[in-house]
N, CA, C and O atoms as a GROMACS GRO file, in nm:
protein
  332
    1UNK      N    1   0.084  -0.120   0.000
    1UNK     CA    2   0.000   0.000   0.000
    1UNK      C    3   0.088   0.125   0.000
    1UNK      O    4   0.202   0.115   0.046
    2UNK      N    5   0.042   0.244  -0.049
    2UNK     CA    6   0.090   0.340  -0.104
    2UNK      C    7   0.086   0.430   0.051
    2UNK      O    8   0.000   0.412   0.137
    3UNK      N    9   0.198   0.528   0.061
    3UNK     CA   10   0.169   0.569   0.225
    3UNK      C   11   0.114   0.718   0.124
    3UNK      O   12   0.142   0.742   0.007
    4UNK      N   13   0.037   0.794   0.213
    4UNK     CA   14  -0.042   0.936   0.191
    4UNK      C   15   0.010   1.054   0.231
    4UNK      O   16  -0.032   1.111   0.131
    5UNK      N   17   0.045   1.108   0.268
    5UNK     CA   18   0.143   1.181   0.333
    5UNK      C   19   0.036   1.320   0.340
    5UNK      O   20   0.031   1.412   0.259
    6UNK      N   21  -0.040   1.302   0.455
    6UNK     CA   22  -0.182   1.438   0.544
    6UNK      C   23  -0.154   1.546   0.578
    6UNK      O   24  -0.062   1.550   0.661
    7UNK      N   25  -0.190   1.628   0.553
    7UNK     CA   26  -0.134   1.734   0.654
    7UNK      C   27  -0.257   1.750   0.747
    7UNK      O   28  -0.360   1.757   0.681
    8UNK      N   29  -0.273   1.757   0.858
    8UNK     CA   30  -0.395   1.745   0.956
    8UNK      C   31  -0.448   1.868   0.950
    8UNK      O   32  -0.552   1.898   0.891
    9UNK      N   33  -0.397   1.921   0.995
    9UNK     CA   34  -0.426   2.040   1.000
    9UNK      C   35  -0.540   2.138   0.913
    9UNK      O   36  -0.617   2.231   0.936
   10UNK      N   37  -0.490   2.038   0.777
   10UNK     CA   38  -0.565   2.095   0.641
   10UNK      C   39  -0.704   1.996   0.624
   10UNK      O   40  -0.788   2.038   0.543
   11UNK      N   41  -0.724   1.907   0.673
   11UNK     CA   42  -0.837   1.846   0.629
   11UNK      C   43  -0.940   1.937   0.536
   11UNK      O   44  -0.962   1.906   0.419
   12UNK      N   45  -0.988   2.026   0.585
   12UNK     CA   46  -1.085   2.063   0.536
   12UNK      C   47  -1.060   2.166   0.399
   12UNK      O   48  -1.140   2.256   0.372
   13UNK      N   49  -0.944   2.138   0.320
   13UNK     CA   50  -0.892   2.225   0.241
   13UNK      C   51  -0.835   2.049   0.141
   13UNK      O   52  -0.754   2.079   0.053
   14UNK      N   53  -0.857   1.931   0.144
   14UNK     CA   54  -0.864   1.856   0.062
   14UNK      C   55  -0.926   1.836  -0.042
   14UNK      O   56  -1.046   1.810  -0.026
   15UNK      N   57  -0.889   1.838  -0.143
   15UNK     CA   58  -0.976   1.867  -0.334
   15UNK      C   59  -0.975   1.742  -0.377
   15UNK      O   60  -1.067   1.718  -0.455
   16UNK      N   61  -0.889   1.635  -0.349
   16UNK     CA   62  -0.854   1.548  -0.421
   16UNK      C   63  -0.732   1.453  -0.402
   16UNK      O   64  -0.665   1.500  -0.310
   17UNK      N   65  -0.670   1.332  -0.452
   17UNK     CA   66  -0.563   1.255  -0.521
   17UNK      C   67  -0.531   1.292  -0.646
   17UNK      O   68  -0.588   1.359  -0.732
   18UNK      N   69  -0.420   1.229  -0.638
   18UNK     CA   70  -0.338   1.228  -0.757
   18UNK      C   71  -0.284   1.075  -0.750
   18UNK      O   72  -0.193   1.040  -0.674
   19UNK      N   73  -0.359   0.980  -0.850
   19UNK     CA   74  -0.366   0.823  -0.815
   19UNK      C   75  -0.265   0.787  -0.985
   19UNK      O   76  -0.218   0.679  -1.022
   20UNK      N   77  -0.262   0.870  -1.027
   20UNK     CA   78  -0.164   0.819  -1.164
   20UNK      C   79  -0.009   0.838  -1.129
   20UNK      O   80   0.071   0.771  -1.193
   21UNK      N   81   0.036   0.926  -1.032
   21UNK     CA   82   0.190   0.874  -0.970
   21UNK      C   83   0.164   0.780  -0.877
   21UNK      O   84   0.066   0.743  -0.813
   22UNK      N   85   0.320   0.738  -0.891
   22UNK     CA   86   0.373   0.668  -0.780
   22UNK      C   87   0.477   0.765  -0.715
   22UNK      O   88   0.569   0.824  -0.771
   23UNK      N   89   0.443   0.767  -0.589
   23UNK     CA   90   0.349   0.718  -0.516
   23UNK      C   91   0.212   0.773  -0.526
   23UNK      O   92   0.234   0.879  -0.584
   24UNK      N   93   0.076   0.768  -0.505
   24UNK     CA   94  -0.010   0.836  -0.472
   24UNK      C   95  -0.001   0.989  -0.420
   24UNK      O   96   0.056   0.997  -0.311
   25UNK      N   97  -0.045   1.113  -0.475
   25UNK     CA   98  -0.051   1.205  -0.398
   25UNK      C   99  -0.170   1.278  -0.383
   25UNK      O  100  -0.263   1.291  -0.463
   26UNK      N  101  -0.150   1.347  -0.221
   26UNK     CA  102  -0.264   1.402  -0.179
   26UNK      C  103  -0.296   1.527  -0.220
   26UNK      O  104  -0.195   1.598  -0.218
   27UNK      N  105  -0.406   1.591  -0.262
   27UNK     CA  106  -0.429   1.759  -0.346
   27UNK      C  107  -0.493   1.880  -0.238
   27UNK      O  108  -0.601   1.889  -0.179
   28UNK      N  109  -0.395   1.952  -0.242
   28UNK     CA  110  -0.503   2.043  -0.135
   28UNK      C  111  -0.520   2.184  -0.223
   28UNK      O  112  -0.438   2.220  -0.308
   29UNK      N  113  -0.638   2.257  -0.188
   29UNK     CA  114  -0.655   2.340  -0.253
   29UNK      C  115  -0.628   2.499  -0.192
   29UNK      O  116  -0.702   2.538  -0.102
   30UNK      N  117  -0.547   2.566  -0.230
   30UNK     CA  118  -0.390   2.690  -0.145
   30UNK      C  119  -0.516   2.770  -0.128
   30UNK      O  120  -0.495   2.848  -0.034
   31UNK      N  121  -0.640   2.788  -0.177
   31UNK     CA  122  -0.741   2.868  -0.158
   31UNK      C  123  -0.836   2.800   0.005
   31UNK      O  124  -0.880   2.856   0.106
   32UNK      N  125  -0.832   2.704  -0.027
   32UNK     CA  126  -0.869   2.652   0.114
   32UNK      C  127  -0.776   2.657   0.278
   32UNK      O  128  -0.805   2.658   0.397
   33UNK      N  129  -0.685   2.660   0.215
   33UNK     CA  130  -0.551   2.597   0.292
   33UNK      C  131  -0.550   2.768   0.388
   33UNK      O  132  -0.520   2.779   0.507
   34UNK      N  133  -0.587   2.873   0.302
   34UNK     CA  134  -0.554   3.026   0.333
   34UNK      C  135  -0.707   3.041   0.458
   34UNK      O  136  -0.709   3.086   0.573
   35UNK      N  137  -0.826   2.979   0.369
   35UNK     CA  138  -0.901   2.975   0.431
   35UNK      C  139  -0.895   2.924   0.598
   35UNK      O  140  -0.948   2.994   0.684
   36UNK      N  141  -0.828   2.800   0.632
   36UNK     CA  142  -0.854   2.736   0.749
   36UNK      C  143  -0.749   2.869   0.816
   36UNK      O  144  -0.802   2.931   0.908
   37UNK      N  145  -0.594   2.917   0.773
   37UNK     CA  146  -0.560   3.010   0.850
   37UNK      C  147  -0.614   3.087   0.916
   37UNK      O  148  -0.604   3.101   1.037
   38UNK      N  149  -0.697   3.162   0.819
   38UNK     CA  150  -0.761   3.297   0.867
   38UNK      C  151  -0.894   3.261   0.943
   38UNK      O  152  -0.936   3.345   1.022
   39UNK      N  153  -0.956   3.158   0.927
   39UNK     CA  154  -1.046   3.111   1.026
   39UNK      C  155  -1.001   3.069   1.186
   39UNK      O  156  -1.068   3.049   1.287
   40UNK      N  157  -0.876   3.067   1.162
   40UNK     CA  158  -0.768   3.072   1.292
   40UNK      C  159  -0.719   3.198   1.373
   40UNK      O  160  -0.662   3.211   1.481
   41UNK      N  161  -0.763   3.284   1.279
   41UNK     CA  162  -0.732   3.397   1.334
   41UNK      C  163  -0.573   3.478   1.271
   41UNK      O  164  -0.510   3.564   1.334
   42UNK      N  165  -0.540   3.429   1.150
   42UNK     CA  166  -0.475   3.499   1.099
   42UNK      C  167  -0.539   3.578   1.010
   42UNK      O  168  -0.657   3.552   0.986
   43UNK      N  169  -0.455   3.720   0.926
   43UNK     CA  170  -0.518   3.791   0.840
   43UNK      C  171  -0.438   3.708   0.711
   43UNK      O  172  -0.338   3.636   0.709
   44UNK      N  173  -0.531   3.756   0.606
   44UNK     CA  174  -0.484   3.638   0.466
   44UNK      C  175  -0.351   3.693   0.415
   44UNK      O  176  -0.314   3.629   0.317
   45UNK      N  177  -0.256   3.806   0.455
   45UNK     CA  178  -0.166   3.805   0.424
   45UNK      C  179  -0.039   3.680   0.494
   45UNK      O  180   0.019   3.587   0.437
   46UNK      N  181  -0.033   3.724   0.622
   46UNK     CA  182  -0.020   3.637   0.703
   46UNK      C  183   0.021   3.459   0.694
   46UNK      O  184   0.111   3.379   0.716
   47UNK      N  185  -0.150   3.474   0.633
   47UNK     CA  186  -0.132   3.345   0.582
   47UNK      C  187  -0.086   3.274   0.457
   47UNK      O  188  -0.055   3.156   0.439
   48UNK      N  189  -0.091   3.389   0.366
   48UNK     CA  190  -0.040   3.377   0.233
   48UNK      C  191   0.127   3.310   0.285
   48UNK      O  192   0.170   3.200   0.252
   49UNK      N  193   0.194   3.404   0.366
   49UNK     CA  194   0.336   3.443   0.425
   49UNK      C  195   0.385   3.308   0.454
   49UNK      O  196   0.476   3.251   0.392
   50UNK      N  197   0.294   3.245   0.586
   50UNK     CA  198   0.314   3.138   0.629
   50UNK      C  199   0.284   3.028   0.531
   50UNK      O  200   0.382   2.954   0.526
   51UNK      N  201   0.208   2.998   0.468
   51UNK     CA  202   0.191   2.907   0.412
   51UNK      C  203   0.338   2.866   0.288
   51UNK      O  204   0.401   2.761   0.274
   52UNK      N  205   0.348   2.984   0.226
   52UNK     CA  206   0.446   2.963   0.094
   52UNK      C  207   0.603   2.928   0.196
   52UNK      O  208   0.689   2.842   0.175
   53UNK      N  209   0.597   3.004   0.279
   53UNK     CA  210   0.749   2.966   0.344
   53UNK      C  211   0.786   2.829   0.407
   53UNK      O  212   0.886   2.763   0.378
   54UNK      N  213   0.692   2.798   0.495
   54UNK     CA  214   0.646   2.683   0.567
   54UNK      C  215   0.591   2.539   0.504
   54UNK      O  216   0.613   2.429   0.555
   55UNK      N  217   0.522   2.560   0.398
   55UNK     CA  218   0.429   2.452   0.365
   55UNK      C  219   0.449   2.453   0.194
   55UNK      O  220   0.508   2.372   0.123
   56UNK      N  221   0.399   2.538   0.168
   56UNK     CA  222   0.452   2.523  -0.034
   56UNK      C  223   0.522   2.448  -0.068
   56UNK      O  224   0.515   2.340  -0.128
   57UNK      N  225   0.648   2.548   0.003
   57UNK     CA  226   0.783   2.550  -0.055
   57UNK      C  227   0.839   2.423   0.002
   57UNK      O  228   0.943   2.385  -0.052
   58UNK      N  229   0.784   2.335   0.118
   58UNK     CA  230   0.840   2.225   0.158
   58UNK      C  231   0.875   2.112   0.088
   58UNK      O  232   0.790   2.075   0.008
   59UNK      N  233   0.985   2.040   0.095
   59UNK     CA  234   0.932   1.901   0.017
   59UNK      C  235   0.992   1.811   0.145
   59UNK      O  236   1.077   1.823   0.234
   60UNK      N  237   0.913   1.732   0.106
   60UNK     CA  238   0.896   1.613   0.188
   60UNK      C  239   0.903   1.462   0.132
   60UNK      O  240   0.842   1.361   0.169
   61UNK      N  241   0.996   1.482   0.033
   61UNK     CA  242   1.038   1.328  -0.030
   61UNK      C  243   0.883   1.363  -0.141
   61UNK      O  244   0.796   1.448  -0.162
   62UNK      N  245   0.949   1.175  -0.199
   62UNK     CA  246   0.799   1.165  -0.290
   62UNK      C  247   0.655   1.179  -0.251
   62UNK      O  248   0.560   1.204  -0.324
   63UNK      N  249   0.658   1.160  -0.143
   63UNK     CA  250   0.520   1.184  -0.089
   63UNK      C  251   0.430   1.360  -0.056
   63UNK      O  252   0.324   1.388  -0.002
   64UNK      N  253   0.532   1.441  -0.118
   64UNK     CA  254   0.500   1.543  -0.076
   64UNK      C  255   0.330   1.611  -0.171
   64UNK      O  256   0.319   1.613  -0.293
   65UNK      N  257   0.238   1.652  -0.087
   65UNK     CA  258   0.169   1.692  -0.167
   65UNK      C  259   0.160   1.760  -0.214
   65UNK      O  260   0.231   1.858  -0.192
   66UNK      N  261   0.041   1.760  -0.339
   66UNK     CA  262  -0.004   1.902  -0.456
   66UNK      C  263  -0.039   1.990  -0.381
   66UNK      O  264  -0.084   1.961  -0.270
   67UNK      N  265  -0.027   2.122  -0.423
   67UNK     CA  266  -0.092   2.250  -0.401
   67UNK      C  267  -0.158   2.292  -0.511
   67UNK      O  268  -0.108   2.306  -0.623
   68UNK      N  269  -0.293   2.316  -0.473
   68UNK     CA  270  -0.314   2.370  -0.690
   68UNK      C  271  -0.421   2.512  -0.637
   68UNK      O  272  -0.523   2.519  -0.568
   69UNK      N  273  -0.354   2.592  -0.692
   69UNK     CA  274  -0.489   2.753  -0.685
   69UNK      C  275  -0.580   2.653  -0.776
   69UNK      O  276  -0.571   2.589  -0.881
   70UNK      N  277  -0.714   2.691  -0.626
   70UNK     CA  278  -0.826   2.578  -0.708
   70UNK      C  279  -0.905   2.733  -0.776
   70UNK      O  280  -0.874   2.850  -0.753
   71UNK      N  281  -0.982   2.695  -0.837
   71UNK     CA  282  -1.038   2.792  -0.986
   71UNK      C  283  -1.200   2.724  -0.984
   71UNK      O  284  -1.270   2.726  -1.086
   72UNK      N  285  -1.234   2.680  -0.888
   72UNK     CA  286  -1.375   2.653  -0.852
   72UNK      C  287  -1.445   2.786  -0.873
   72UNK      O  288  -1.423   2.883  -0.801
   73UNK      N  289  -1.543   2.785  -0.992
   73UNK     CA  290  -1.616   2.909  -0.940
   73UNK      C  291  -1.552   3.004  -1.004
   73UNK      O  292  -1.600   3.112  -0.973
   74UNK      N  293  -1.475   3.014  -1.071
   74UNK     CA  294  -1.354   3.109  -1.138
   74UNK      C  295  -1.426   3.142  -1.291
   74UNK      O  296  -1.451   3.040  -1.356
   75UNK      N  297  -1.455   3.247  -1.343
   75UNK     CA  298  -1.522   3.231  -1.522
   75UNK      C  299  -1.348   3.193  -1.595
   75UNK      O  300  -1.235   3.196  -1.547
   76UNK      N  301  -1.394   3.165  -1.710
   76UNK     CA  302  -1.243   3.183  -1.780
   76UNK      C  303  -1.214   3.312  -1.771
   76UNK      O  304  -1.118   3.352  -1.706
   77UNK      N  305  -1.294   3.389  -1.835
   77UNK     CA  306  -1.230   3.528  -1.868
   77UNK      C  307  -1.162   3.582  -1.729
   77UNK      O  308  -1.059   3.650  -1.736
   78UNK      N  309  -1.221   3.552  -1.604
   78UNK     CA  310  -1.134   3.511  -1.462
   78UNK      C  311  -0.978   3.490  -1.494
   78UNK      O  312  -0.897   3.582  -1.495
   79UNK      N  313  -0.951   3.366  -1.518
   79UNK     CA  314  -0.847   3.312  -1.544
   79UNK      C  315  -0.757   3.326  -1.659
   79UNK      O  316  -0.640   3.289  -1.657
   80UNK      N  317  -0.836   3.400  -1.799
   80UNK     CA  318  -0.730   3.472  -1.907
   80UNK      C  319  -0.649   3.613  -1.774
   80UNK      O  320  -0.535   3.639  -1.734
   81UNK      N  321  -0.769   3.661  -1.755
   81UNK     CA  322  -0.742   3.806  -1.716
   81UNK      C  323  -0.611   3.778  -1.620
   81UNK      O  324  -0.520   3.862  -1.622
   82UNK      N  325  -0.602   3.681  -1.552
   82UNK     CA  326  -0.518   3.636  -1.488
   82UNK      C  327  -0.325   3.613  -1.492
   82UNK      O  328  -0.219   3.647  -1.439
   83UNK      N  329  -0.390   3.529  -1.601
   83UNK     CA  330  -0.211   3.460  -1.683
   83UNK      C  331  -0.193   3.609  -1.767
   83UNK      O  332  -0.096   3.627  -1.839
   0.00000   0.00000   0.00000
């Protein structure tokens, strides 16, 4: 069996797997992830701060998980205007 590699903390900011690598990886979504901060009582800069230094930018062997700016809810013209 494939190990998962959680971050607890984030539960509620989980989008998904990624079941076509090996190993398996876990997907969290950096829009959620900002969310549980500031529901903690940080302001979203803050958490922007902490997160990319601390958690992004980490790796943690193969098991490390996705981060993906989730785009739920996003129009395209959202996301041209964007890139």
């Amino acid at each position: 069996m494939n190990k998962i590699l959680f971050l607890e903390e984030y539960d509620k900011a989980v989008i998904g797997i990624i079941d076509e690598m090996n190993p398996i990886r876990i997907v969290y979504s950096k829009k959620k992830m900002i969310d549980v901060l500031v529901s903690n009582g940080m302001d979203k800069l803050e958490a922007v701060d902490h997160l990319e230094y601390n958690v992004w930018g980490a790796y943690k062997g193969d098991y490390t998980p996705v981060y993906l700016n989730d785009l739920i809810g996003t129009s395209v013209q959202d996301i041209l205007d964007y890139i």
